[in-house]
VOZAMAR-744257 format. One line per field, with one value per residue (C-alpha): residue in one letter; x, y, z. Coordinates in nm, 2 decimals, padded with zeros to 4 digits. Example, Ala and Ser with C-alpha at 12.3 -4.5 7.8 and 13.67 -1.06 7.14 Angstrom:
# residues 2
rest <- A,S
px <- 01.23,01.37
py <- -00.45,-00.11
pz <- 00.78,00.71
***
This chain:
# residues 138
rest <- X,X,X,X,X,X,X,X,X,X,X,X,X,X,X,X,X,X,X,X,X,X,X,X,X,X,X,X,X,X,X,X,X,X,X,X,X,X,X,X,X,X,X,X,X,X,X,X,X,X,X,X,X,X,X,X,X,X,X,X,X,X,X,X,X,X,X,X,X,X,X,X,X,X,X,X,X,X,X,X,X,X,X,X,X,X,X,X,X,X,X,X,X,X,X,X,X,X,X,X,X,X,X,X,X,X,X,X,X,X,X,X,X,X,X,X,X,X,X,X,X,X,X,X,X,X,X,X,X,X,X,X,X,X,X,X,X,X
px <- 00.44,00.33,00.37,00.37,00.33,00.35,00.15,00.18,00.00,00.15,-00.07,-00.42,-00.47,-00.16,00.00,00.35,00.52,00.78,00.72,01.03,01.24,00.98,00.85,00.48,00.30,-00.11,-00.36,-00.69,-00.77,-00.81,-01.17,-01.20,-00.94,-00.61,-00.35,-00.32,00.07,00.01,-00.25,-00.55,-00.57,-00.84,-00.67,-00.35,-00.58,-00.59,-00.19,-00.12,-00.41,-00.20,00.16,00.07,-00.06,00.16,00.47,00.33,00.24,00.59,00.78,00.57,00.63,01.00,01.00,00.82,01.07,00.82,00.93,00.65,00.73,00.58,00.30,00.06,-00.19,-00.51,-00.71,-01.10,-01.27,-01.63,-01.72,-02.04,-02.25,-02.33,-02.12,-01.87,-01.78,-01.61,-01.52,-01.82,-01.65,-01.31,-01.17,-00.81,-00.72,-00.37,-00.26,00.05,00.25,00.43,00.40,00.33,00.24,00.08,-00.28,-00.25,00.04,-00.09,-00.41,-00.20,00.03,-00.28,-00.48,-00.19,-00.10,-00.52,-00.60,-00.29,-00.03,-00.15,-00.24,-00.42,-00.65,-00.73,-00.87,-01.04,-01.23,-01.39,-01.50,-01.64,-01.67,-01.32,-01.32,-00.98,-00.94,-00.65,-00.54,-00.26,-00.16,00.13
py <- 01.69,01.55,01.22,01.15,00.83,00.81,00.53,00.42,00.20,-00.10,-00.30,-00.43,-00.40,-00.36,-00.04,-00.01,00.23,00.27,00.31,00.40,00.22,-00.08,-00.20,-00.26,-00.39,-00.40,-00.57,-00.69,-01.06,-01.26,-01.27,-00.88,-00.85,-00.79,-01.07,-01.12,-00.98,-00.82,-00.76,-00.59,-00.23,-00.27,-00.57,-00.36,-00.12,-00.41,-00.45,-00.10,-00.12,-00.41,-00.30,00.00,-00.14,-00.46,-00.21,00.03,-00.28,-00.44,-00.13,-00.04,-00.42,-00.40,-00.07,-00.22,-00.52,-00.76,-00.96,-01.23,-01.54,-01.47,-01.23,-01.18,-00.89,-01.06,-00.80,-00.90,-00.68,-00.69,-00.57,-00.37,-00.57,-00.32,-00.05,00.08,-00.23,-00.06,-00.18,-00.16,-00.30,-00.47,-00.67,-00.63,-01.00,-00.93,-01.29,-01.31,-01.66,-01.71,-01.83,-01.58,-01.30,-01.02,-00.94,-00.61,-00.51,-00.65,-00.44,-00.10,-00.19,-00.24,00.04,00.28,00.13,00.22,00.56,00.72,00.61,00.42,00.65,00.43,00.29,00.67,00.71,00.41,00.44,00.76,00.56,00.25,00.00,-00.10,-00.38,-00.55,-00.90,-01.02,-01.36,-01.59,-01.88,-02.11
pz <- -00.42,-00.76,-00.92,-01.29,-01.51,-01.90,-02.00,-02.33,-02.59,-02.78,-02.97,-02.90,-02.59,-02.42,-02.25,-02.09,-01.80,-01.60,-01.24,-01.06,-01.30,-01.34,-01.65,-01.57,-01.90,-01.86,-02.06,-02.16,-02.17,-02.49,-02.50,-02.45,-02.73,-02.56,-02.55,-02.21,-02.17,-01.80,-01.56,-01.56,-01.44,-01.17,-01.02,-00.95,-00.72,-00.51,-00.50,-00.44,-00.15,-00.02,-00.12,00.10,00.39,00.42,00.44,00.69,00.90,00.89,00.94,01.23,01.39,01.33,01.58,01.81,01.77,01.65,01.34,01.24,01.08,00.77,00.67,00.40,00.29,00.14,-00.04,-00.15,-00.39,-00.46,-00.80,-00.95,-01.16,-01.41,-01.55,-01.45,-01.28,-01.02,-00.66,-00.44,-00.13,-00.03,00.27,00.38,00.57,00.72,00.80,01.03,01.07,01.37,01.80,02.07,01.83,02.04,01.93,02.10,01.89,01.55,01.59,01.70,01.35,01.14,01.29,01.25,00.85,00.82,00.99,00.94,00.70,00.41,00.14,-00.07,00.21,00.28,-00.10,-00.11,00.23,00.11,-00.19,-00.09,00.22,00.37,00.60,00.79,00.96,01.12,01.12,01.31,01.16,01.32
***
């Protein structure tokens, strides 16, 4: 399997494509000379990292009949002080909402989501330090 993506410049700073029939628009802040019409690039490695992840997670819950009250994928990314200001490290903070939650199960969803299904975790574990914390809020 191969994917594709067209990406295509606008003005300035700005580029557009279509991801599965989404418009996604990135681009540069003001004071680096874009006009600020979508995100940045690097950012979005951290919503694909938790895009990923968060789904595995909740599909994995809802076979083992488990349906949290609410649920949230934090993703923290350290970045490089010189150039290329890359990633050097992120921490993946799955926060769960909800009484009587069991631990056991959380940590079997989120270890399943991280060694074997998430795609994006898989790439960016070979690249830099990827660290996970689970949370239960009520």
């Amino acid at each position: 399997m191969k994917h594709f993506l067209d990406l295509a410049w606008k003005q300035n700073m700005a580029f557009d494509t279509d991801i599965d029939g989404h418009k996604l628009v990135f681009d540069a802040a003001e004071e680096s000379g874009g006009d600020n019409l979508g995100p940045r690039p690097k950012k979005l490695m951290l919503a694909a990292l938790a895009g990923c992840t968060g789904m595995d997670v909740i599909m994995i819950l809802k076979k083992m009949k488990i349906e949290p009250e609410g649920f949230n994928v934090i993703v923290e990314g350290d970045v490089a002080d010189d150039h290329p200001k890359k990633y050097t490290k992120m921490k993946v903070i799955y926060q769960f909402k909800g009484a009587n939650l069991p631990m056991d199960k959380l940590e079997k969803a989120v270890s399943l989501s991280e060694e074997k299904y998430c795609g994006v975790s898989a790439v960016y574990k070979a690249a830099l330090d990827l660290t996970t914390e689970i949370r239960i809020v009520e």
